[in-house]
C-alpha positions in Angstrom: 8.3 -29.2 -1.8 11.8 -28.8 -2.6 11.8 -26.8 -5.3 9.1 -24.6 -3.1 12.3 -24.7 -0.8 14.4 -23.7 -3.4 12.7 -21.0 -4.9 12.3 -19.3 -1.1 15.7 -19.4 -0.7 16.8 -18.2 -4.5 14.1 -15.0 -3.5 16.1 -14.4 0.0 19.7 -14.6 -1.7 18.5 -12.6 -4.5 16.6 -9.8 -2.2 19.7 -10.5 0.5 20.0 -6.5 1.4 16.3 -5.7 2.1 16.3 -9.5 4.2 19.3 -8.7 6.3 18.2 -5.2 7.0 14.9 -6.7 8.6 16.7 -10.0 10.3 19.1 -6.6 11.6 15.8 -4.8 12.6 13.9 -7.7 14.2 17.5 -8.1 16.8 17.4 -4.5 17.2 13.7 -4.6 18.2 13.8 -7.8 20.5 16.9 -6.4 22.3 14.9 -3.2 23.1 12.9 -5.4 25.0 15.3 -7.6 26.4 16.7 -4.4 28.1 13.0 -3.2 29.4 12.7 -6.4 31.1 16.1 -6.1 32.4 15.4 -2.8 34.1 11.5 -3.0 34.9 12.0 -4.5 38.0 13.7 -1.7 39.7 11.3 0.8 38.6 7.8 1.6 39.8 4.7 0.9 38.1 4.9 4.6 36.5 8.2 4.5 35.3 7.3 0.8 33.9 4.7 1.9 32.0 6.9 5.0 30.9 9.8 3.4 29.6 7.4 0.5 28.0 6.1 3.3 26.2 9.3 4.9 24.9 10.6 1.2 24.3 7.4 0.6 22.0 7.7 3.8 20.1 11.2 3.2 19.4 10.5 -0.5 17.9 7.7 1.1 15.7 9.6 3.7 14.2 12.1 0.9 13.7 9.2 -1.4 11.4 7.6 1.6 9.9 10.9 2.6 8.3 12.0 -0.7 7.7 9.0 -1.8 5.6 9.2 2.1 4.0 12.1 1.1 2.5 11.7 -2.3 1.3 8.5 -1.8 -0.4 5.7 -3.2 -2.3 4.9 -6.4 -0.5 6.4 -4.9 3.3 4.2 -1.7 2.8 1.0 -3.8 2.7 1.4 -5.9 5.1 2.6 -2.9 7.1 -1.0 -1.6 6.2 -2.3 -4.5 7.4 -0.7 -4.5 10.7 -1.9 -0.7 11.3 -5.6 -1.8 11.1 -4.9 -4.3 14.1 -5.3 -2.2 17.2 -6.5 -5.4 18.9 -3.4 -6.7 18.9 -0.8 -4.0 18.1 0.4 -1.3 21.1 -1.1 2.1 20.2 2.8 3.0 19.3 3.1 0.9 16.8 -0.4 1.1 15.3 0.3 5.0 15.0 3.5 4.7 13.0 2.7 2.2 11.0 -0.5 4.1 9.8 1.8 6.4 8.1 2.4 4.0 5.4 -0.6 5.1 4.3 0.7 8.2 3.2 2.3 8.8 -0.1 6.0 7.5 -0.3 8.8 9.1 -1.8 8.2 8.7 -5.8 11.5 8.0 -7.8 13.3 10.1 -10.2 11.8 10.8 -13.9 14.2 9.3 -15.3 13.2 6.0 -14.0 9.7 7.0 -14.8 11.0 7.6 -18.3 12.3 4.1 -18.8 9.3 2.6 -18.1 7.0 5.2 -20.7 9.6 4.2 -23.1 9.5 0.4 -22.8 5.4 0.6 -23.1 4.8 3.4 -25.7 8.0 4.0 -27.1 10.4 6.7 -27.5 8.0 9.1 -29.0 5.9 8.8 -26.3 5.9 12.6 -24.9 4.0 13.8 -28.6 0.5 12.6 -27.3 0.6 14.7 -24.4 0.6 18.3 -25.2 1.9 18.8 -21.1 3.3 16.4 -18.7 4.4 17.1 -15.4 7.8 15.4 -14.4 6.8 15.8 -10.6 4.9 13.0 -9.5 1.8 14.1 -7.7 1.6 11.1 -6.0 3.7 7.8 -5.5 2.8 4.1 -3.3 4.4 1.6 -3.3 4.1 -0.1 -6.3 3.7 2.9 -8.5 3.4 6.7 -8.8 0.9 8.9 -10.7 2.0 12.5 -12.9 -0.5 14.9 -14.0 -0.5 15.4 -18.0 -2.7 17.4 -20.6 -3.5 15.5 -23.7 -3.1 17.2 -27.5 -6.9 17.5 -27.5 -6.8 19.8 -24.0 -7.8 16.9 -21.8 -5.9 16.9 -18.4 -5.3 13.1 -17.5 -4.0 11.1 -14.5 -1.4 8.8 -15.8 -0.7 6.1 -13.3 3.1 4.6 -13.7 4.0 1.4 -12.2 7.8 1.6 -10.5 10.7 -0.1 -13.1 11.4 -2.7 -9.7 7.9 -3.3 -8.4 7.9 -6.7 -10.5 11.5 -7.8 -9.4 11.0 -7.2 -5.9 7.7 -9.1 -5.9 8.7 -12.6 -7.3 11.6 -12.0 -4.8 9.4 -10.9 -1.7 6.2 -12.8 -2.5 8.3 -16.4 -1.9 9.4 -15.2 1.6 6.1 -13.8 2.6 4.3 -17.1 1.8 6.9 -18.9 3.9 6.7 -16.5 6.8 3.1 -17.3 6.4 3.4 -21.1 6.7 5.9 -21.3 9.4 4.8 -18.5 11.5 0.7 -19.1 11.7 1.3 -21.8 14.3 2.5 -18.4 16.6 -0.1 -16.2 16.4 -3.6 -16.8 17.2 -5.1 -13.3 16.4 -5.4 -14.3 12.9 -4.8 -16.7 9.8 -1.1 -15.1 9.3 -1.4 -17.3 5.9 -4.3 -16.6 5.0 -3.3 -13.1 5.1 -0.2 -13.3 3.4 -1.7 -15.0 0.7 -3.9 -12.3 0.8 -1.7 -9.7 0.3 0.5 -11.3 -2.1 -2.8 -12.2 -4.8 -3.8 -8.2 -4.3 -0.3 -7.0 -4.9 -0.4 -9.6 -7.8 -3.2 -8.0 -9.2 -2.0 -4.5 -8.8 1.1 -5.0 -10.9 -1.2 -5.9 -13.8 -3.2 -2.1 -14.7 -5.3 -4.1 -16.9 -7.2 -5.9 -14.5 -7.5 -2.3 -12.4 -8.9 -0.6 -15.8 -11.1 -3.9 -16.0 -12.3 -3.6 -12.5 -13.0 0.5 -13.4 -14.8 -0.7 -16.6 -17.1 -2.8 -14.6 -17.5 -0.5 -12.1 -18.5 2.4 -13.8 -21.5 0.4 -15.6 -22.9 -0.7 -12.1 -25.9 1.7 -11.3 -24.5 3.8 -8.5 -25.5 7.3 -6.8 -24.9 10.5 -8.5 -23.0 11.5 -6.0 -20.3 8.9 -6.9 -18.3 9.7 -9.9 -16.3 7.2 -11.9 -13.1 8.4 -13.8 -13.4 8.3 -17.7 -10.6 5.7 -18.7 -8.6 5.8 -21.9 -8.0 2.2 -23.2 -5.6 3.3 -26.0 -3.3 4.7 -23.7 -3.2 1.9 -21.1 -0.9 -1.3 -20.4 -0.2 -3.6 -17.8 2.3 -1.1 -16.4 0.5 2.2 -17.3 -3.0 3.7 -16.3 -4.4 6.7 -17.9 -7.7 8.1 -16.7 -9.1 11.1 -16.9 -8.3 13.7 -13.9 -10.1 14.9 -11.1 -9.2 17.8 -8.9 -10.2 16.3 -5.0 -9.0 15.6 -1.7 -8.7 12.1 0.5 -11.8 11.5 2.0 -9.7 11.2 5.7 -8.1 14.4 5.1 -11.8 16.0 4.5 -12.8 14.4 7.7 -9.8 15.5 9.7 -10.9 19.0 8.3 -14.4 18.9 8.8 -14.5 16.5 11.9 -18.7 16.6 11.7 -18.6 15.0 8.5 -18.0 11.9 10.1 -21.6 11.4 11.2 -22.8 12.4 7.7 -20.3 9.8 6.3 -21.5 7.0 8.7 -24.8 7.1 7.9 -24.1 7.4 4.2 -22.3 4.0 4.5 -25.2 3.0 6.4 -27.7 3.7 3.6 -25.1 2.0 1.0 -25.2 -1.3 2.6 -28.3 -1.3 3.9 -29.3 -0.4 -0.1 -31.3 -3.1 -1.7 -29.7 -2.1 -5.5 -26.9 -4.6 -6.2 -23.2 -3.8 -5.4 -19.7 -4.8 -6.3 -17.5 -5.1 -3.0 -14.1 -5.8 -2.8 -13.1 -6.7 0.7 -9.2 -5.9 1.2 -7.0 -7.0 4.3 -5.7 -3.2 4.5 -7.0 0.0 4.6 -8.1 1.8 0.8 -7.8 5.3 -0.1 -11.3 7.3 -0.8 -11.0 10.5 -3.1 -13.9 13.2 -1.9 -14.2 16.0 -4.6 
């Protein structure tokens, strides 16, 4: 117990920046309130329900941003919280669901580091290309577009230098937030879903298990219409991910496009679980990205 004590409080002196900017949030956020419940009583029912509005979408732009920039562990459980409609106001549920949009990927250079530290510093003569732009970037890591010697274009997946360092340090707060804070909400196990988030952050920081999960994937008996990546072992590490690439779009952003696709893609999930063949299901506590190509 005590050195469970002291590691949570080695992670919060260690991480103190990102900590006191959310203790500095959280005061900011409850005082927001403080000062609608101040003024509600002199207003009508109209201009309550206005200003609890405005008071709401100012405390969600406030989290949003806050777990933006603190990252990896935050961002998930940001993710989490946008999925929760039930207990969320519509403000926040919004804002938070951008979270669920690509972040801001870091410099190259960075990037470079980490290529360096897993292939060496040779690295750039197996790719005949590589793109220094990051075509995408989460939380954890950010992918770059790349052409192999042999004329192969490749997705090469690259996990962020401080994703490791800011999850021994966040993953020891989240757990205690967990334990101390599930007595105050009834909506849900708030443990349970921290340790949750915490084991599938774990596993994302190791690419292995991902190209393992991929591997066993791709030799389930699946649809023609669903297409796994080709994965190239020799390439890949715990910190690096190279498949092969496929031009696509985000299934969300097809159906925001093609809004009576929805029906088509309901009853296509329909038919998948209703399917007798046997499937491998990964239930998740936040919302997962689908490619359509």
């Amino acid at each position: 117990m005590l050195n469970e004590l002291f590691d949570t409080v080695n992670s919060v002196v260690t991480g103190g920046e990102r900590y006191l900017s959310a203790t500095r949030v959280g005061i900011e956020i409850e005082q927001s309130y403080r000062a609608y419940r101040n003024q509600a009583g002199e207003l009508s029912p109209l201009e309550q329900r206005k200003l609890l509005a405005q008071t709401h979408h100012k405390g969600a732009r406030k989290l949003t941003q806050l777990f933006h920039d603190n990252g990896a562990i935050w961002v998930k459980f940001g993710q989490f919280l946008s999925s929760r409609s039930d207990i969320l106001p519509m403000q926040y549920v919004a804002e938070l669901e951008k979270l669920q949009d690509d972040a801001k990927p870091v410099s190259f250079r960075r990037i470079d580091e980490v290529l360096t530290r897993e292939w060496g510093s040779e690295w750039r003569q197996r790719f005949a290309e590589f793109n220094e732009q990051a075509v995408a970037a989460a939380s954890v890591a950010q992918v770059h577009k790349a052409v192999l010697k042999t004329g192969e274009p490749v997705a090469v997946k690259v996990q962020l230098p401080h994703a490791r360092k800011l999850f021994r340090q966040d993953s020891m707060v989240f757990k205690a937030l967990g334990t101390f804070g599930a007595p105050l909400i009834s909506q849900f196990d708030l443990k349970q879903v921290m340790e949750q988030i915490i084991t599938m952050t774990m596993q994302e920081l190791d690419f292995l298990t991902e190209e393992s999960n991929l591997r066993k994937f791709s030799a389930l008996p699946h649809a023609d219409l669903i297409y796994v990546p080709r994965m190239y072992e020799q390439l890949s590490t715990s910190r690096v991910l190279v498949t092969e690439w496929i031009d696509g779009m985000r299934l969300t952003d097809y159906l925001n496009r093609h809004p009576a696709g929805r029906k088509i893609c309901c009853a296509s999930c329909s038919v998948v679980m209703c399917s007798r063949s046997p499937v491998l299901v990964s239930i998740m506590p936040i919302p997962i990205p689908v490619i359509f190509w």
